[in-house]
C-alpha positions as CSV (number, residue, x, y, z in Angstrom):
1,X,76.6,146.8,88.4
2,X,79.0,143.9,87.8
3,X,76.5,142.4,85.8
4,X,75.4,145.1,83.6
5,X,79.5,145.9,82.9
6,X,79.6,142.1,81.5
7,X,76.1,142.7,79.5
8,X,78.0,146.0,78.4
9,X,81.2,144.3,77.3
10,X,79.6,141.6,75.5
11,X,77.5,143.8,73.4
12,X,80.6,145.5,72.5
13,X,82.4,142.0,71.7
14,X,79.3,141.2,69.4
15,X,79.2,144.3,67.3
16,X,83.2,143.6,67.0
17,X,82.1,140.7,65.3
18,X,80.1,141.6,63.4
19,X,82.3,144.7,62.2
20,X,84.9,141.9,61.3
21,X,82.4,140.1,59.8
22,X,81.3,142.4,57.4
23,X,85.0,143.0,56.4
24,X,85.9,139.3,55.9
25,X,82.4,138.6,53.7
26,X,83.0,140.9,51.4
27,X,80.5,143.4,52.7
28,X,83.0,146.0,53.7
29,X,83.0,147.5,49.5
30,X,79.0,148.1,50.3
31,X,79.7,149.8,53.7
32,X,82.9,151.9,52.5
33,X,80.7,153.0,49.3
34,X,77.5,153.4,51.8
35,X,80.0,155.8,54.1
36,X,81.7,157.5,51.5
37,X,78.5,158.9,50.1
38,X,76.9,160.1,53.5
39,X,79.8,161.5,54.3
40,X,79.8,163.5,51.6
41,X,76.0,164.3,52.1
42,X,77.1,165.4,56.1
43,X,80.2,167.2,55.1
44,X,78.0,169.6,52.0
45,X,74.9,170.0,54.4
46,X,77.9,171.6,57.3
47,X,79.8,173.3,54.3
48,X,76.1,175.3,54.1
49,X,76.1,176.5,57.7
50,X,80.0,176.9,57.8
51,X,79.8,179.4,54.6
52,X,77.3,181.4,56.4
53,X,80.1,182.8,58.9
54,X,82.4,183.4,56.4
55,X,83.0,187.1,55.8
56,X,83.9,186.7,52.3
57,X,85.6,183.6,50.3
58,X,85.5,180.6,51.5
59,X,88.9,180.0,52.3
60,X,89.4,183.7,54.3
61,X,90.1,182.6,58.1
62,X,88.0,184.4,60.4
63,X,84.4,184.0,61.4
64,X,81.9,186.4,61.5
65,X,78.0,187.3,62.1
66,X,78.5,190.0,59.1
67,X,76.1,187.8,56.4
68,X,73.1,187.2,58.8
69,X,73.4,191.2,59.6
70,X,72.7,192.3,55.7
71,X,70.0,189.4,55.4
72,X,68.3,189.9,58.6
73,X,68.7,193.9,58.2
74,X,68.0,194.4,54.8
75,X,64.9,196.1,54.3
76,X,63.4,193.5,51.8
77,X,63.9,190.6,53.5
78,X,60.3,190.7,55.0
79,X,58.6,191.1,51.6
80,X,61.3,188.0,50.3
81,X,59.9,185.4,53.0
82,X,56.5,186.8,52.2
83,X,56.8,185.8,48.5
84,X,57.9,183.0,49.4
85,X,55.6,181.6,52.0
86,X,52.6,182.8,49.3
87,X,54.5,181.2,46.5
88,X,54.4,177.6,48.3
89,X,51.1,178.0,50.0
90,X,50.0,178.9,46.6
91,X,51.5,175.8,44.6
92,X,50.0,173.7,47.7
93,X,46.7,175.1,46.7
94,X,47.0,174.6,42.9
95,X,48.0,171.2,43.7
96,X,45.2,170.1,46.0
97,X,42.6,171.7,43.9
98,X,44.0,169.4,40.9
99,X,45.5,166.7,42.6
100,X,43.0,165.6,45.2
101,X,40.2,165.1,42.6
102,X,42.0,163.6,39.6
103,X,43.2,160.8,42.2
104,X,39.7,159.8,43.9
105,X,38.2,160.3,39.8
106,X,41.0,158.0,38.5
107,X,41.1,155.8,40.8
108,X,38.2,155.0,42.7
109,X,35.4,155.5,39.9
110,X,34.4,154.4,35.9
111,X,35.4,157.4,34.8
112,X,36.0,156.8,30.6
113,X,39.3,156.4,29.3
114,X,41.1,155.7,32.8
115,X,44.1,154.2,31.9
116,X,44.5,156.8,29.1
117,X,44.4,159.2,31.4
118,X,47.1,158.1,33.9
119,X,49.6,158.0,31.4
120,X,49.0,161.1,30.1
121,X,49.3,162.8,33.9
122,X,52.8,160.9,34.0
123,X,53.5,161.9,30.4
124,X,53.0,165.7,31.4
125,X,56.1,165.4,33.6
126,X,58.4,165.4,30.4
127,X,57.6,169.3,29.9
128,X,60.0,170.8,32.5
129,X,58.4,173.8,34.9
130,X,61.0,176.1,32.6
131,X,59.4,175.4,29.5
132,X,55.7,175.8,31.2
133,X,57.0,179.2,32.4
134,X,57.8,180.1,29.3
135,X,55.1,179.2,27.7
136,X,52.4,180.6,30.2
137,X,54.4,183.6,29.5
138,X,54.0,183.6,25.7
139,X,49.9,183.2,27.1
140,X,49.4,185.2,29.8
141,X,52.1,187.8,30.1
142,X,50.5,191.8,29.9
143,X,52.8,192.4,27.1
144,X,52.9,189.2,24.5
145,X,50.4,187.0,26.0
146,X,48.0,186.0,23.6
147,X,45.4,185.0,25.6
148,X,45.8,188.8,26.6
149,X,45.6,190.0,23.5
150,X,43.0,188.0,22.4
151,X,40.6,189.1,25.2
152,X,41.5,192.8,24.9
153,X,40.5,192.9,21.1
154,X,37.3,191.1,21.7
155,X,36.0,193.0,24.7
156,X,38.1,196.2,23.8
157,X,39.9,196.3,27.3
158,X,42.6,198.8,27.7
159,X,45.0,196.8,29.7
160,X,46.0,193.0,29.7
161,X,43.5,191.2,32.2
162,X,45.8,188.8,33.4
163,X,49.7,189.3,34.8
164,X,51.5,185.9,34.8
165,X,54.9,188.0,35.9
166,X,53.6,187.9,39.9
167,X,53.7,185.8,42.9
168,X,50.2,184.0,41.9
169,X,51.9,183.4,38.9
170,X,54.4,181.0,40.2
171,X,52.2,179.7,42.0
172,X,50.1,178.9,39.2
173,X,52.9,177.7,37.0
174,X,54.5,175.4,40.0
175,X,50.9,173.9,41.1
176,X,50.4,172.8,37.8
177,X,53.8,171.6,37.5
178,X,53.4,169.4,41.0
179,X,50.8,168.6,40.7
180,X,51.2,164.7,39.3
181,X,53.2,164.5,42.3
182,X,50.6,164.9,44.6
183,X,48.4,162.4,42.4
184,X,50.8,159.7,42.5
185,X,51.4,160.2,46.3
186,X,48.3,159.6,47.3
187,X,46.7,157.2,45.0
188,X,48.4,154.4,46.8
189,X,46.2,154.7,50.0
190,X,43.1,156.0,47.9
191,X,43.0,152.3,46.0
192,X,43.3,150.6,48.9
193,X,40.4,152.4,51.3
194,X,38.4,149.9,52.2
195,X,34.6,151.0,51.2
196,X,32.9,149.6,54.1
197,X,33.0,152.9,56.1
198,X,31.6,154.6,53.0
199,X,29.0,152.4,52.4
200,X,27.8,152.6,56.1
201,X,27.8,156.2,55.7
202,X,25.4,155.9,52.7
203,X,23.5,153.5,54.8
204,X,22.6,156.7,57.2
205,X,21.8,159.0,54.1
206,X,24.8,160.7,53.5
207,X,24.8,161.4,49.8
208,X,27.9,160.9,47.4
209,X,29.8,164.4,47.9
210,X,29.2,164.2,51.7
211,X,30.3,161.0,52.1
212,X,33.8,162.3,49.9
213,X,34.0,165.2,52.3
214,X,33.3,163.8,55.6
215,X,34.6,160.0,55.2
216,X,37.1,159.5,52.7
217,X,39.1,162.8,52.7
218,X,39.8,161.8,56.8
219,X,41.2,158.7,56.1
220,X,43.2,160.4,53.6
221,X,44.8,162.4,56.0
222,X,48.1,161.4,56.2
223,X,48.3,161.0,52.4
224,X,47.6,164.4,51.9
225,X,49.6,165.9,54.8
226,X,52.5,163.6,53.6
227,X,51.9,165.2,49.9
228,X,51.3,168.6,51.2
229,X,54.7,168.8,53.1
230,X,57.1,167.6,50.0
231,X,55.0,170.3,48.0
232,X,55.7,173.0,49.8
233,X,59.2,172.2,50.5
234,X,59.8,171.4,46.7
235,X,57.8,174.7,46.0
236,X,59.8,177.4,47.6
237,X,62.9,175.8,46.9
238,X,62.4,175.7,42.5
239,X,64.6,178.7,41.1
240,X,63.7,178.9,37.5
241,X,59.9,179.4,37.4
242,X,60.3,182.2,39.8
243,X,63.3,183.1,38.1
244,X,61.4,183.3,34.9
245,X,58.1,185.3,36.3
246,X,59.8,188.3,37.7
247,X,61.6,186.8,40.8
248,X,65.0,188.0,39.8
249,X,63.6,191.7,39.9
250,X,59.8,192.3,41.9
251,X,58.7,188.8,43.0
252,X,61.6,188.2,44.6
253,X,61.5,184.7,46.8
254,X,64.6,182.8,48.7
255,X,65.7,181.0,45.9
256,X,66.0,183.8,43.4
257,X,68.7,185.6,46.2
258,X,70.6,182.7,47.0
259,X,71.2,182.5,42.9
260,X,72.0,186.2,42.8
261,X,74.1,186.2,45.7
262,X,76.1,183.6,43.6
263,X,75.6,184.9,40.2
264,X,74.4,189.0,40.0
265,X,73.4,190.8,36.8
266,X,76.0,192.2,34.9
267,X,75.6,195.6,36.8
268,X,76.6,193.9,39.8
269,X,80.2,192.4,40.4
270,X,79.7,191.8,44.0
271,X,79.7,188.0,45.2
272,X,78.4,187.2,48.2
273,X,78.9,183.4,49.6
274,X,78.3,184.0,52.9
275,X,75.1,185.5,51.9
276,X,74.0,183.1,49.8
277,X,74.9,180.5,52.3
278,X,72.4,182.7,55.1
279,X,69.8,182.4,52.1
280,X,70.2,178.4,51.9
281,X,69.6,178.2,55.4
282,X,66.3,180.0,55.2
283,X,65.4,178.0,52.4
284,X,66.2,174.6,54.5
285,X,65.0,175.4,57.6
286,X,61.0,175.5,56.3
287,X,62.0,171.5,54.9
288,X,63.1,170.4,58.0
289,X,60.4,172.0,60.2
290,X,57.7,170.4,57.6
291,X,59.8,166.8,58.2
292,X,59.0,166.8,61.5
293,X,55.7,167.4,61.7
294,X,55.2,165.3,59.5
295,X,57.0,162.3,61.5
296,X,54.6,163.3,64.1
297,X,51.8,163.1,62.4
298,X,53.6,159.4,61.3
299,X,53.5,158.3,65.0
300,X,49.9,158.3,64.4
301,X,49.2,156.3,61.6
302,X,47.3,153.5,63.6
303,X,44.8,155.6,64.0
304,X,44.1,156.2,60.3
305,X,44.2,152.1,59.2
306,X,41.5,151.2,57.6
307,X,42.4,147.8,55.6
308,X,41.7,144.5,57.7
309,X,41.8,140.9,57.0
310,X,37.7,140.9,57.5
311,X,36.4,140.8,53.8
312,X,38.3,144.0,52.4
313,X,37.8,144.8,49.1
314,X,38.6,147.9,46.7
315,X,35.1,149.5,45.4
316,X,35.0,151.7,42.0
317,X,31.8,154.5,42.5
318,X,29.8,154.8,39.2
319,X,29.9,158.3,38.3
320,X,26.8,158.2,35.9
321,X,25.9,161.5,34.5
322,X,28.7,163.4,36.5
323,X,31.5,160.9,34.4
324,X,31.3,163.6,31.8
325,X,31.7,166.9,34.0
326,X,34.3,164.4,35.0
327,X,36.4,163.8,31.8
328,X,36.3,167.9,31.4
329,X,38.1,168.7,34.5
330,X,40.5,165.6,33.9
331,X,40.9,167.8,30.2
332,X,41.4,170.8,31.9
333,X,44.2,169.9,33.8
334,X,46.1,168.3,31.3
335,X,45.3,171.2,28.9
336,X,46.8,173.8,31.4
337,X,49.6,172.2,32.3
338,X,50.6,170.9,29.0
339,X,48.6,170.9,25.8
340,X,48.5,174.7,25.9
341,X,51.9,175.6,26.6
342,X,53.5,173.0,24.4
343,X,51.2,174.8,21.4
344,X,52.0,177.5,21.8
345,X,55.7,177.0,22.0
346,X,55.3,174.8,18.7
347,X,53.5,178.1,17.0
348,X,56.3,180.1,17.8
349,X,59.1,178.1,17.4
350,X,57.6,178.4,14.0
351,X,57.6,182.0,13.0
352,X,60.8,184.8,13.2
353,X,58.8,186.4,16.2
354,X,55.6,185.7,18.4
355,X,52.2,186.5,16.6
356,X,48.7,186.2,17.3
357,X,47.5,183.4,14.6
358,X,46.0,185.1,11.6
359,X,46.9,184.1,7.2
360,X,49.5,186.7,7.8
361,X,51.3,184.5,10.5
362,X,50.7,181.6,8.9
363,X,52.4,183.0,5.4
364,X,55.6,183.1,8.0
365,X,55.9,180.0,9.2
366,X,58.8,178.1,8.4
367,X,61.5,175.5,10.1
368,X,63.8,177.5,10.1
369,X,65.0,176.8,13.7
370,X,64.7,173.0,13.4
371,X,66.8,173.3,10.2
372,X,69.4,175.4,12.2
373,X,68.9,173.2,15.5
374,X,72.6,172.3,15.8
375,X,73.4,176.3,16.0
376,X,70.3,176.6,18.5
377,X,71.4,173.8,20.7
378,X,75.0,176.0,20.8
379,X,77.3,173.3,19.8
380,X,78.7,169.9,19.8
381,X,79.9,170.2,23.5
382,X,76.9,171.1,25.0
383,X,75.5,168.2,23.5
384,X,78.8,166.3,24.7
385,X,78.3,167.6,28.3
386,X,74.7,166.8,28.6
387,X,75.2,163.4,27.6
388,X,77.8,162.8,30.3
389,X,75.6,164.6,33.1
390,X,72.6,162.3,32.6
391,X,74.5,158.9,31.6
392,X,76.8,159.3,34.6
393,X,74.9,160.7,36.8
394,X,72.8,157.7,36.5
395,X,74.7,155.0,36.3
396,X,76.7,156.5,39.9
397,X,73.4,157.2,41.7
398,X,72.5,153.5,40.6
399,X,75.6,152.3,42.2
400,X,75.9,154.1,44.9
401,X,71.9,153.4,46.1
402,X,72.3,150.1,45.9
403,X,75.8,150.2,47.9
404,X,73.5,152.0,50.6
405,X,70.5,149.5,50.4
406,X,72.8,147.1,50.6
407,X,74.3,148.0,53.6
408,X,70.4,148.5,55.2
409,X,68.7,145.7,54.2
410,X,71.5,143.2,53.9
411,X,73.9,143.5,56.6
412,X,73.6,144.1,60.6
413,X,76.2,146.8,60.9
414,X,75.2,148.9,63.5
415,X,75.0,152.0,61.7
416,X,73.2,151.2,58.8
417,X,69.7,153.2,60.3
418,X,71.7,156.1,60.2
419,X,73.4,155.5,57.0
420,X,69.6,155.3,55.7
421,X,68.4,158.4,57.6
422,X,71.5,160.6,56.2
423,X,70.6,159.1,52.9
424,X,67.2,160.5,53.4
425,X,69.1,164.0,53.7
426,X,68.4,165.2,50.5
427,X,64.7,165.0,50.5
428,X,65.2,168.0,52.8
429,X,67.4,170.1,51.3
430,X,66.9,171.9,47.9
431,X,69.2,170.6,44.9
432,X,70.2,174.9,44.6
433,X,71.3,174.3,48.5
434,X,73.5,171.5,47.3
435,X,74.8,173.4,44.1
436,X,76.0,176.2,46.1
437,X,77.7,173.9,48.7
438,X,79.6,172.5,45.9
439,X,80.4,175.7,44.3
440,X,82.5,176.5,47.5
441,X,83.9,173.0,47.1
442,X,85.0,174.0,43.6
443,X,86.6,177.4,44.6
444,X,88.1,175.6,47.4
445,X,89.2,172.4,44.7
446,X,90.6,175.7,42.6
447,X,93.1,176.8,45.3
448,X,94.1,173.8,46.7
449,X,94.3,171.0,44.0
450,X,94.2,173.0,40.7
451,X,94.6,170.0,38.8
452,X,92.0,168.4,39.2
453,X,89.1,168.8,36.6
454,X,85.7,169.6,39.1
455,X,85.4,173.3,39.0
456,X,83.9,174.4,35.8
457,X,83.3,171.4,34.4
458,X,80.4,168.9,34.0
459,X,81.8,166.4,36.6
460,X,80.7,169.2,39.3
461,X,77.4,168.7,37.7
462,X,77.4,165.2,38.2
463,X,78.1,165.2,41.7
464,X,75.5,167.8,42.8
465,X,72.8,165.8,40.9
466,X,74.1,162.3,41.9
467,X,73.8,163.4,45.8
468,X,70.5,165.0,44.7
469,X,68.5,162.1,43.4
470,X,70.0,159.7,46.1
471,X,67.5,159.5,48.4
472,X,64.7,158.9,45.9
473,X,67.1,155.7,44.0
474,X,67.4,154.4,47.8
475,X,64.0,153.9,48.1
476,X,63.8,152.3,44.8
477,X,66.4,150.0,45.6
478,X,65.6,149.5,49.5
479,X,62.2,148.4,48.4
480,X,63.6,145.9,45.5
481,X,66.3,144.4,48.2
482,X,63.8,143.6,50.5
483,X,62.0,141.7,48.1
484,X,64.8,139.2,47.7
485,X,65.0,136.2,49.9
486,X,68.3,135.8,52.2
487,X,68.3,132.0,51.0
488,X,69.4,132.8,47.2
489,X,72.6,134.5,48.6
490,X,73.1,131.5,51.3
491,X,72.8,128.9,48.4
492,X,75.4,131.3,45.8
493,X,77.7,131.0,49.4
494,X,77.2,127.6,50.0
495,X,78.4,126.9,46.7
496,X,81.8,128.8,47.0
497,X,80.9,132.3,45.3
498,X,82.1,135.2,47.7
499,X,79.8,138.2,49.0
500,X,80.5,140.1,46.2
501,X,80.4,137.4,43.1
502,X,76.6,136.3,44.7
503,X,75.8,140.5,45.0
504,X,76.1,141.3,41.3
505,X,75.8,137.5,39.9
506,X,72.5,136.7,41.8
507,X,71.2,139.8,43.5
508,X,71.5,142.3,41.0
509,X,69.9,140.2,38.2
510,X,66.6,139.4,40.1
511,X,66.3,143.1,41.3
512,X,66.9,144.4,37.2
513,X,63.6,145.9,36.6
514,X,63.8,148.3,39.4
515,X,67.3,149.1,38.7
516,X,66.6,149.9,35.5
517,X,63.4,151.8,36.6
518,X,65.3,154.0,39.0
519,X,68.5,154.5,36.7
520,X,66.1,155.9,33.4
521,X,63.7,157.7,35.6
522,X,66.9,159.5,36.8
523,X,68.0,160.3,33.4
524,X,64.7,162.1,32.9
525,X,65.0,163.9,35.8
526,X,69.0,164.9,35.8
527,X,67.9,165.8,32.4
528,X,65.4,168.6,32.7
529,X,66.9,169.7,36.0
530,X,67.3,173.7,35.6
531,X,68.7,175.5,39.2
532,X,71.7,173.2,39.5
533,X,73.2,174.0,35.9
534,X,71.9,177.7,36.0
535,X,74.1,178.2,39.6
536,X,76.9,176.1,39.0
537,X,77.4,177.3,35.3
538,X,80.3,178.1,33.6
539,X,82.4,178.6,29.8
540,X,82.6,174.6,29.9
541,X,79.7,173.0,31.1
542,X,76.6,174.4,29.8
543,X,74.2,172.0,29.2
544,X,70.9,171.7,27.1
545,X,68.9,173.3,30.0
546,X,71.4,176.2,30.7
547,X,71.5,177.1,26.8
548,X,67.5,177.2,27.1
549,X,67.4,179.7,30.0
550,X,70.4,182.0,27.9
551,X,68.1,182.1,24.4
552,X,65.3,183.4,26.9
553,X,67.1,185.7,28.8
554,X,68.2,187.2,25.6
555,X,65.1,187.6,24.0
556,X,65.4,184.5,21.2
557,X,61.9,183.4,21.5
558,X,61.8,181.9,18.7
559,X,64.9,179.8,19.1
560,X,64.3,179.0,22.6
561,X,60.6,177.7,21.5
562,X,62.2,175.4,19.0
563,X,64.9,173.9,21.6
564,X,61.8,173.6,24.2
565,X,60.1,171.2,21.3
566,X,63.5,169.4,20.9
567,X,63.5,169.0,24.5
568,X,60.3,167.4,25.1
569,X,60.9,165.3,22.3
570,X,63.9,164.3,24.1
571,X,62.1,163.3,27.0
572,X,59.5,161.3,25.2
573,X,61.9,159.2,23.8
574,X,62.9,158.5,27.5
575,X,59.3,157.8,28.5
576,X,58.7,155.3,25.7
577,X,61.9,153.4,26.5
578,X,60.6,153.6,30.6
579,X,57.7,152.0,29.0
580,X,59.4,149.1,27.1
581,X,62.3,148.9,29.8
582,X,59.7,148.1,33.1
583,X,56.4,147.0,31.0
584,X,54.0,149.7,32.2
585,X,54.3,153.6,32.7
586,X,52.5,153.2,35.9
587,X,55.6,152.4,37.5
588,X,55.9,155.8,37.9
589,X,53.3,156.0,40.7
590,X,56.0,154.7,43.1
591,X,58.2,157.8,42.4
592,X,57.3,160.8,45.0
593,X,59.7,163.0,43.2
594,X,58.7,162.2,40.2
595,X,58.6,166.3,39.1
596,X,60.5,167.6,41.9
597,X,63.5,170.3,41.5
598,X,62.6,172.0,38.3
């Protein structure tokens, strides 16, 4: 016993040390950075489950089973978590059908036009899911969808063949929407299968499709399980797709309640926090059941390797008179989830109200709305506001991810695995779960300290997308740190520079790229992100995507069209300078929430 009380002690006299050591190198501004930001993911993720006891605001004393009463007894909440399990088994579904096949064709065969073709797939994550909503509504809906009307003339139907407005639907819409998530997830492990198991399998007969089916596809296994997980949890957390297709009335799912528990129609006065906060819950608790699995399924990875020293190399299958088939369904996707809904947006952006395409509608066309954009757009300070949401948003989720890689991959404080695993937090929780935890931050920011600018204003914006996008940025930046050699910052030491002079004089320089990388590809993102803006909105901080989801609501389809086009222009732009900024638009492939949250 003696002896392990000395092993005890010592440990604790080493980790002293090391405490003090971080403080007198310079590393204490990375760990107080790296701690101030998990403890602001802890303290939101308990501010959910607190608010769910709460019998009405959030700063009422008292606690109270009241909310989980009306959820769990209200008469509709069967058919909610029905919709909502349908909606992100259904985007799973859309996305494997797509996904699965467009990685294997674009990556392991001579399919035409390859390259081409991956950049387009990335390219297709510039049209937000609001925009595809809207314009598989304009397509498919039983009233104004001309692809409806289109078939109803020709085959002289009496009602519209197809309903967009329905759980399927969003489905439909999402799946196409995630579905370059699920490609760039798993192309990784489908380049680097090693063929030799599917060439012994030929060897014994197996043709082409059996050797896909019953070879590769197992090997894939954790791939695909990895990819179907973060699907389904991005899935049934997204508000503005369902929000668009009838979930704020008959398809309703979790995410459309918590938003109408926070903001009802104009009938309805009634707030209800603690409800909303039940209503988060439900949404989180799918994401972290999927996590774990998943982790389990993790323990056994050995089982799936597949890529030895002995002779591997990659093998590319020649597709022969299948390459063209091959090409079509690679056009079908991208006409689905982009070419048709951005036309159709452009044709009515075009005319004063949507038309079926005759020499009628075209003697209407005009650019009107482009002319007028600065009226459509709603002003000079939504402009102002969406500029400061995605350039400070960025530039803090930069700086705070590399504070927290910093801290993991550079230092030995004994905490730093949990500072990464809380970092990791919101992959798991929706970015709607988040805005409503800050939302009762700002009411509480109200009462307390009312002058301070955060409630109401953009800066409330920036925080709930800032602790949004962290954990994707930390895996951007844990990945580029432990890249870097620990000599580089001995030599800066050895030659006088302290910690923090060698961190941004020698470290940040050689890790650039995939700074620059992580801080544009959050731009994009912060920048079409719909549910955080839509929940947290207010007189003085709508943004772009906010003033989108009003000209709909209100029936401008016309103007919204023409701020869609705008929009996706927008986001070009920021695609072209990814391009130039990291040298390739495949960089993207490393991004796992590359369309995640709206």
């Amino acid at each position: 016993m003696a002896r392990a009380e000395q092993v005890l002690v010592s440990r604790r006299r080493e980790r002293a040390v090391e405490a003090v050591g971080d403080l007198i190198s310079g590393n204490s501004i990375a760990v107080f950075f790296a701690w101030l930001i998990s403890g602001a993911i802890l303290a939101l993720s308990l501010l959910i489950l607190w608010m769910t006891f709460i019998p009405g605001l959030p700063f009422e004393a008292g606690f109270s089973l009241a909310n989980y009463a009306e959820v769990f007894g209200s008469e509709h909440l069967w058919a909610i978590v029905s919709n909502t399990i349908r909606v992100g088994i259904g985007t799973v579904g859309i996305t494997l059908f797509f996904g699965i096949p467009l990685a294997w064709l674009l990556n392991r065969t001579d399919i035409p036009m390859r390259s081409l073709f991956i950049t387009m797939l990335a390219v297709t994550v510039i049209m937000p899911g609001l925009v595809k909503a809207m314009g598989w509504i304009m397509l498919l809906s039983p009233q104004v969808g001309l692809i409806n009307r289109l078939l109803m003339e020709l085959f002289g139907l009496q009602a519209a063949p197809f309903d967009i407005n329905s759980v399927w639907g969003i489905s439909f819409v999402q799946g196409l929407m995630l579905t370059p998530s699920m490609f760039f997830l798993i192309s990784g492990p489908m380049r680097s299968l090693d063929p030799a198991l599917e060439e012994a399998a030929e060897v014994v007969g197996a043709n082409r499709w059996k050797t896909l089916l019953w070879v590769t596809s197992p090997m894939l296994w954790p791939a695909i399980l990895g990819g179907t997980i973060y699907i389904f949890m991005t899935a049934i957390a997204i508000f503005e797709v369902a929000g668009l297709l009838g979930g704020l009335s008959e398809n309703r799912v979790l995410a459309t309640e918590l938003f109408l528990a926070v903001q009802p129609f104009e009938g309805s006065l009634e707030i209800k926090y603690g409800v909303a906060g039940v209503y988060g819950l439900l949404i989180m608790t799918p994401s972290v059941v999927a996590l774990f699995f998943y982790f389990q399924s993790i323990k056994q990875a050995h089982r799936y390797a597949v890529i030895t020293g002995k002779g591997y190399r990659p093998k590319t299958f020649a597709l022969g008179r299948a390459r063209y088939p091959a090409v079509l369904f690679v056009v079908l996707y991208l006409s689905l989830a982009a070419f048709l809904p951005f036309l159709v947006l452009l044709w009515a952006s075009l005319l004063p109200s949507l038309r079926m395409p005759s020499v009628e509608a075209l003697s209407l066309v005009s650019l009107r709305w482009y002319q007028e954009i600065h009226y459509v757009v709603g002003g000079f300070d939504i402009i102002k506001n969406t500029a400061i949401l995605v350039i400070a948003s960025s530039v803090l989720v930069l700086f705070f991810s590399f504070m927290v890689s910093w801290v993991v991959i550079r230092t030995r404080n004994r905490m730093r695995r949990f500072i990464d695993t809380v970092a990791m937090l919101p992959h798991a929780i929706p970015g709607i779960g988040f805005a409503f935890a800050l939302l009762i931050v700002g009411i509480l920011a109200t009462k307390w300290f009312p002058a301070i600018p955060f409630y109401n204003t953009v800066w409330i914006l920036v925080a709930g997308n800032v602790l949004h996008r962290l954990s994707y940025a930390t895996r951007i930046t844990n990945a580029a740190l432990i890249q870097i050699q620990q000599e580089l910052e001995d030599a800066a030491l050895v030659c006088g520079a302290r910690k923090w002079v060698s961190m941004w004089r020698v470290i940040v320089p050689l890790v650039r790229p995939s700074l620059i990388f992580a801080g544009m590809w959050t731009a994009l993102l912060v920048f079409r992100e719909v549910s955080m803006p839509l929940l947290l909105i207010g007189p003085k901080n709508k943004v772009f995507a906010t003033q989108l989801w009003i000209l709909w609501r209100q029936g401008d389809l016309s103007q919204a069209s023409a701020l869609s086009i705008v929009l996706i222009f927008i986001m070009g732009l920021f695609i072209l300078l990814l391009q130039k900024a990291t040298g390739r638009i495949g960089e993207a492939r490393a991004a796992p929430q590359l369309v995640g949250g709206g």
